[in-house]
C-alpha positions in Angstrom: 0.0 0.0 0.0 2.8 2.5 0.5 4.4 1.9 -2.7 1.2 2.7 -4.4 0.6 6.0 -2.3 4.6 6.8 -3.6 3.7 6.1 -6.7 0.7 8.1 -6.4 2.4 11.1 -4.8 5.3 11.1 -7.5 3.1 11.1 -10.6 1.2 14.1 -8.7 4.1 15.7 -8.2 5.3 15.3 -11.7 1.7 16.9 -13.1 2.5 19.5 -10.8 5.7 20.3 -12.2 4.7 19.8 -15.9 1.7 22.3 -15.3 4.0 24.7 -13.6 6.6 25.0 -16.4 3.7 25.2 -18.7 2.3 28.1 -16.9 6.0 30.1 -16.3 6.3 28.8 -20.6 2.6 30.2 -22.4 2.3 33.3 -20.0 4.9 35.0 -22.2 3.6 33.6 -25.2 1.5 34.8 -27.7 -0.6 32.1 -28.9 -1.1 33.3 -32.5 2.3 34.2 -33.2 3.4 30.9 -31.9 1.1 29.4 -34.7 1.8 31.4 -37.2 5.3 30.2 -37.2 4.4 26.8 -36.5 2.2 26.8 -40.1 5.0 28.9 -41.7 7.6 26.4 -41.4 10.1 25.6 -44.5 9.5 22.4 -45.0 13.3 21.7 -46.5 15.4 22.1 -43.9 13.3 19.6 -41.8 14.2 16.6 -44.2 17.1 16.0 -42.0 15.1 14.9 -39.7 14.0 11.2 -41.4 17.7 10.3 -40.7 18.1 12.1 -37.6 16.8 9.8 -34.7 18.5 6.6 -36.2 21.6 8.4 -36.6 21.8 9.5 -33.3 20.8 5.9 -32.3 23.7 4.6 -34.7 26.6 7.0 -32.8 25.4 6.4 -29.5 25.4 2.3 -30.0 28.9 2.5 -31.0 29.5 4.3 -27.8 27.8 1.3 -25.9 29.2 -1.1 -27.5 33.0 0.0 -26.5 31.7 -0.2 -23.1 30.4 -3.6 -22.9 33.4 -4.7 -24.8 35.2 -3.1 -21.6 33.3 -5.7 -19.4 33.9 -8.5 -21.8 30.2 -8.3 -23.2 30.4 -9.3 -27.2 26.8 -8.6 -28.5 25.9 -8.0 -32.2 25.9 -4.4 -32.8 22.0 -5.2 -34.8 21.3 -6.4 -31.4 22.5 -3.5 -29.6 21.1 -0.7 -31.8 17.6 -2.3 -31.7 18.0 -2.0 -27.6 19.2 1.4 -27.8 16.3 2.8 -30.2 13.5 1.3 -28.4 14.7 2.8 -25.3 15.0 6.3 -26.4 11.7 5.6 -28.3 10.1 4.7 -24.6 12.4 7.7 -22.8 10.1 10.2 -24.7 7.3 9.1 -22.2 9.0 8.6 -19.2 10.1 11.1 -16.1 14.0 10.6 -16.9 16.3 9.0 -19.8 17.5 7.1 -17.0 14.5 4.9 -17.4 15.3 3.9 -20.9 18.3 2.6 -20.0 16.8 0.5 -17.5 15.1 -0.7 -20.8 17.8 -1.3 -22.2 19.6 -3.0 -19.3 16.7 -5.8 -18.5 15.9 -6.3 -22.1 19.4 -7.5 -23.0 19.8 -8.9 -19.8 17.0 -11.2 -20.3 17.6 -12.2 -23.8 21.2 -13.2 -23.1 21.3 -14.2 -19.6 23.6 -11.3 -18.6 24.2 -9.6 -15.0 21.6 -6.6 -15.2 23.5 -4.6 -12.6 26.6 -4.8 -14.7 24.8 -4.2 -17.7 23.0 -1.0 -15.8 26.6 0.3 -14.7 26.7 0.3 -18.9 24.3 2.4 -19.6 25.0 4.8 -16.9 28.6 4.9 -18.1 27.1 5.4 -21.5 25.2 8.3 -20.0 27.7 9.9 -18.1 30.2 9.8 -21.3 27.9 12.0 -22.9 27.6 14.3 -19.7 31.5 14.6 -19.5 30.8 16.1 -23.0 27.8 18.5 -22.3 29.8 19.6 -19.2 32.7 21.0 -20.5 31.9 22.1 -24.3 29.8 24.9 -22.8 32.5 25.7 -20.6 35.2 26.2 -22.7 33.5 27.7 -25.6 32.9 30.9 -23.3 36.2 31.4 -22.7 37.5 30.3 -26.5 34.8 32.3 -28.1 34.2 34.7 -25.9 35.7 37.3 -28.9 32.6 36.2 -30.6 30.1 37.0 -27.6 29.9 40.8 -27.6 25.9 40.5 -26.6 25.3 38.1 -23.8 26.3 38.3 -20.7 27.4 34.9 -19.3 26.9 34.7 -16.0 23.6 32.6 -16.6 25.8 30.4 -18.8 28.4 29.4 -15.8 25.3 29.3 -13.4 23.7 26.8 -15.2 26.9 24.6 -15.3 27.5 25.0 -11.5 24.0 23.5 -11.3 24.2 20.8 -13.1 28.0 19.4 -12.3 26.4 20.4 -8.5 23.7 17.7 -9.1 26.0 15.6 -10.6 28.7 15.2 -7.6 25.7 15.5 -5.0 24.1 12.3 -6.9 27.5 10.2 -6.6 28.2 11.7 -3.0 24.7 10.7 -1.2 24.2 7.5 -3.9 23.8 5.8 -0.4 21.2 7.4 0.6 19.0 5.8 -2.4 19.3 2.1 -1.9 18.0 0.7 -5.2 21.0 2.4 -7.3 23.9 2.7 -4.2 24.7 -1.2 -5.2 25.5 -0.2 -8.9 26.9 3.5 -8.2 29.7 1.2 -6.0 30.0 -0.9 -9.4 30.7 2.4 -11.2 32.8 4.1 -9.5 35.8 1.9 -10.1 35.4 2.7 -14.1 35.0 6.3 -14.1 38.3 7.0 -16.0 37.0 4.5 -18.9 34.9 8.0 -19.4 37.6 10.3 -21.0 39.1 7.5 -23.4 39.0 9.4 -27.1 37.2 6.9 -28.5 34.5 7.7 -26.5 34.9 11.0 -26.6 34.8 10.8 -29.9 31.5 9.2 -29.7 30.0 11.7 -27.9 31.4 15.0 -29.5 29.8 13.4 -33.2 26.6 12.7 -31.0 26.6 16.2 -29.7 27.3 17.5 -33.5 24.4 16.1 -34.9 21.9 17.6 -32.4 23.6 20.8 -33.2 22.5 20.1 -36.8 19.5 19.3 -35.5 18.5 22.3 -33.6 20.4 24.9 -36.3 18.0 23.3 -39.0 14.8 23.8 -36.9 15.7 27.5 -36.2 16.5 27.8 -39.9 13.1 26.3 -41.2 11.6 29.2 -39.2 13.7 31.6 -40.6 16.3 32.1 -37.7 20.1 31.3 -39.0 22.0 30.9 -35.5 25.3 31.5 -35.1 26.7 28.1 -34.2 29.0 29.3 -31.6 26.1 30.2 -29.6 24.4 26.6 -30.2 27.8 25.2 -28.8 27.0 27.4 -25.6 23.6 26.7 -25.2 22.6 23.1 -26.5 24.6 20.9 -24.4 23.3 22.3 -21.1 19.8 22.7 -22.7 20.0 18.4 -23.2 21.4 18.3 -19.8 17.7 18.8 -18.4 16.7 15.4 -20.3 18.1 14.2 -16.6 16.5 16.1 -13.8 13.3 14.1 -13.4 10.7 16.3 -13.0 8.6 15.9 -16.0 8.2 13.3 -18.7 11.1 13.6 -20.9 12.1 17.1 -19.5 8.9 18.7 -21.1 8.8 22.1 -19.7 12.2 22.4 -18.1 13.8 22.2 -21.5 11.6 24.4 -23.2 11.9 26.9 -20.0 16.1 26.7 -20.0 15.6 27.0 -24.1 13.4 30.4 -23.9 15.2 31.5 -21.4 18.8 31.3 -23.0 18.0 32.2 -26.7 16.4 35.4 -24.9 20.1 36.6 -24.3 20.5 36.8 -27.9 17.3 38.4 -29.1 15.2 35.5 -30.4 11.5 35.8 -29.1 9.7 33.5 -27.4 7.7 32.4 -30.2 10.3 31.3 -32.3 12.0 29.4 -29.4 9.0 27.6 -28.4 7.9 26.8 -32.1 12.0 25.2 -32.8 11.4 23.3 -29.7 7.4 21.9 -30.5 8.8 21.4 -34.1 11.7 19.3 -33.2 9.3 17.1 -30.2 6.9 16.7 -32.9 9.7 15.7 -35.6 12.0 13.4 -33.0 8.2 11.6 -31.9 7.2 10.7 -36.0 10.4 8.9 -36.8 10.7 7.3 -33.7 7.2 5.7 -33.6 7.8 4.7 -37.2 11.0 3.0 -36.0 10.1 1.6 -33.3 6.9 0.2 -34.6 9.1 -1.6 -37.4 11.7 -2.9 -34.9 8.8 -4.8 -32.6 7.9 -6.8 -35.9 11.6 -8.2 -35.1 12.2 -9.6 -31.4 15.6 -10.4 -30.2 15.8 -13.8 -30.7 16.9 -15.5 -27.3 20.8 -17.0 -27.2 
């Protein structure tokens, strides 16, 4: 019965926050504007997006699969991708990434008779590789091109990265205080340095590239070229919020961090919030049509 209650009290909590951000969100946005742009979109620039999701799939498998080969798992790489993709098809729903790589975790755990702890401490190795990443890019872009930053003021920039890396050590510090994960944050520890190999590195600067494609192409369909220094500053700390938990799949905390940061350079709210919608609406279409062709082929058991 308490579980229940929990569970109860977390999803209210999680409507609460949703509505919240929604609120802070539409109360500076003009509704008619916002569709205008939306049904104004150029249609071209959003063809990138049919190779998009997979691709980002594609690089981040390859990033997984140097893991596991660091913990002596050999899994076919078909195997591994169809994992991956069904697990950030499922993450689009749920409070936290996290939970799609408990997805991922259990399914291949199951199918192959393989520790799921250790396959968990793969995932979150997988996921913190990519943090290393969205950590420092932001950070030393401002100081590299701060030449090229004449209109913003970045104090909101480093405030938003003391956050985050804050939340980060404060996770690893008090991991005892959550039993369910203090188990496999004791696994993980010991491999931290596999982190800043440059083939993983690699990995996850290409992963970060193409969402910086991604983003610059949304903008552009609604008639915004952006400077891409400033999509170095502000996208990797805008896909930092996929992993606070407080709504499904960030929505609302990354829209608010994403209107609130492209206001430092003039865009309007309306065009923010339209790139954002666009590219939800765009990552959800080729996602569902991938994953609904991936469950007409199961993993088959070994």
């Amino acid at each position: 019965m308490p579980t229940k209650i929990n569970l109860h009290h977390h999803l209210i909590v999680k409507i609460g926050f949703t509505l919240f951000f929604a609120w802070i969100i539409f109360r500076q946005i003009h509704l008619s504007q916002l569709l205008t742009n939306l049904t104004t979109a150029t249609p071209l620039p959003l063809l990138y997006f049919l190779i998009h999701f997979p691709l980002a799939v594609w690089i981040s498998t390859h990033r997984w699969q140097i893991i596991l080969r660091h913990f002596h798992f050999k899994l076919p790489f078909s195997q591994l991708f169809r994992s991956y993709f069904l697990a950030s098809f499922y993450s689009q729903f749920l409070p936290t990434d996290i939970a799609g790589d408990l997805y991922k975790s259990l399914s291949l755990a199951r199918h192959h008779r393989l520790s799921r702890k250790l396959l968990f401490v793969t995932t979150l190795l997988d996921r913190l590789s990519g943090l290393v990443i969205l950590l420092l890019i932001p950070f030393f872009c401002s100081w590299l091109l701060f030449p090229f930053l004449p209109r913003i003021s970045l104090s909101p920039v480093y405030l938003l990265i003391f956050v985050f890396a804050f939340l980060l050590v404060a996770f690893f510090s008090r991991s005892a205080f959550i039993p369910i994960i203090s188990s496999t944050i004791t696994k993980l520890k010991p491999h931290l340095l596999l982190l800043f190999k440059p083939n993983l590195l690699f990995w996850s600067l290409l992963f970060l590239l193409q969402n910086l494609i991604a983003y610059y192409l949304v903008f552009l369909s609604l008639g915004i070229n952006l400077p891409f220094h400033y999509l170095l500053l502000f996208i990797p700390l805008i896909q930092l919020t996929n992993l606070i938990p407080l709504t499904p799949s960030a929505f609302g905390t990354k829209e608010a961090i994403g209107l609130f940061l492209f206001d430092l350079i003039g865009v309007s709210s309306e065009i923010t919030l339209a790139a954002f919608l666009l590219l939800r609406a765009l990552l959800l279409i080729t996602s569902t049509l991938g994953a609904a062709a991936l469950h007409f082929h199961p993993i088959k058991s070994s």
